[in-house]
Residue, then its C-alpha position, 0 to 999 in steps of 0.5 A: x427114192x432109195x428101194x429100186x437101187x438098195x439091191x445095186x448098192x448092197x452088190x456094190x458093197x459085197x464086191x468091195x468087201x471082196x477087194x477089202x479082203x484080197x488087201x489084207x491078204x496081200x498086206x506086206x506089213x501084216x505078213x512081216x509080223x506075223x511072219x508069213x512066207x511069200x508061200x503061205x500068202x500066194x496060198x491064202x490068194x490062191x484060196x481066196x480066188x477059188x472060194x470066190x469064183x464057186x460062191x459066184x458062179x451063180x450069179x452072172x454079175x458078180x461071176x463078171x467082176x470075180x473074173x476080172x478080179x482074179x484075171x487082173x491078180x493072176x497077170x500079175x502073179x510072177x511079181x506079186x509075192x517078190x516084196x514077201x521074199x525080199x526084206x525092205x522091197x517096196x509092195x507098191x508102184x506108190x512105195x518104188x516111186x518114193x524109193x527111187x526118189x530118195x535114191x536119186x535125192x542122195x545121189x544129187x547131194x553126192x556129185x551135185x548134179x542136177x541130172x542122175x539119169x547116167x548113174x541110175x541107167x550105169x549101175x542098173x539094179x545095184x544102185x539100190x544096195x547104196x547105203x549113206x547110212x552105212x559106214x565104212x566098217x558096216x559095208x566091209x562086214x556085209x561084203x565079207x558075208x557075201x559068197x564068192x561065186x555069187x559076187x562073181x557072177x553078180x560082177x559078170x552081170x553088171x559088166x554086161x550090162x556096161x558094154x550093152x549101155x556103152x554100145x548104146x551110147x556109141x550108137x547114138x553118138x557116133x553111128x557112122x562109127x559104130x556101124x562101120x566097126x560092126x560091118x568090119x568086125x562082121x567081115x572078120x567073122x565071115x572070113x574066118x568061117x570062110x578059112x575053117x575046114x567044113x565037116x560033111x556029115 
């Protein structure tokens, strides 16, 4: 009963021999010990691909699944090597999931509020350099190694990143309000380009 499927099962396996070895290249763990740039483990995919796609190309079927292999990692390539970049950044959705759990588990145990959504969407990205671990002592010598401009545009981002969620805010809440500050504040602006002497080219 086995014979007529040995030829499908041993193909079933080499393709996932295939997804094996992608995995190791890709173990965030392993690049960390053995101390590998994102550089090197975006070469070693880059090579691993390539070899794959010439071993299949004679081979239709498994040509197909190389290609979705390779077309699935490449959409995804932007964002693939930023866990090797970044210390401590989870590799996985599994590894952000638990991150942002514990995150909103902390901050839970901070205010006593069931609901932490308004932290999470007012602080945005900057939430995740929360440390309870970290003392007071610890958290003023990491921020004296910051540089200057770089917290400076870091602290323009996130005021930004307030007026677009008070905006928000008000649209929802007040709307009424809110679009008629926005027709007055539109009006201003037309009549002073109104006001303002045109050049002629």
């Amino acid at each position: 009963m086995r014979q007529p499927y040995a030829r499908d099962c041993a193909r079933v396996r080499r393709q996932r021999e295939w997804l094996i070895q992608l995995a190791r290249l890709l173990d965030v763990e392993k690049a960390r010990r053995y101390h590998r740039t994102a550089r090197q483990v975006k070469k070693r995919v880059r090579q691993f691909l390539t070899q794959l796609e010439r071993e299949t190309a004679n081979d239709a079927l498994d040509a197909a699944v190389v290609h979705h292999i390779a077309k699935t990692v490449r959409n995804r390539w932007w964002g693939l090597f930023t866990c090797y970049r970044v210390p401590q950044l989870p590799a996985t959705n599994n590894g952000h999931e638990v991150f942002f759990n514990h995150l909103k588990q902390r901050q839970r145990r901070v205010t006593g509020r069931k609901s932490v959504h308004a932290f999470v969407l007012r602080y945005g990205p900057y939430a995740a350099y929360l440390d309870e671990r970290e003392s007071f002592d610890e958290l003023l010598a990491r921020l004296r190694r910051v540089d200057r401009e770089r917290f400076a545009e870091a602290r323009r981002q996130v005021r930004e990143h307030q007026v677009r969620l008070r905006q928000a805010f008000r649209f929802r809440h007040h709307q009424a309000k809110y679009l008629k500050e926005l027709e007055v504040s539109w009006e201003r602006a037309v009549l002073q380009s109104a006001k303002r002497p045109h050049r002629h080219v």
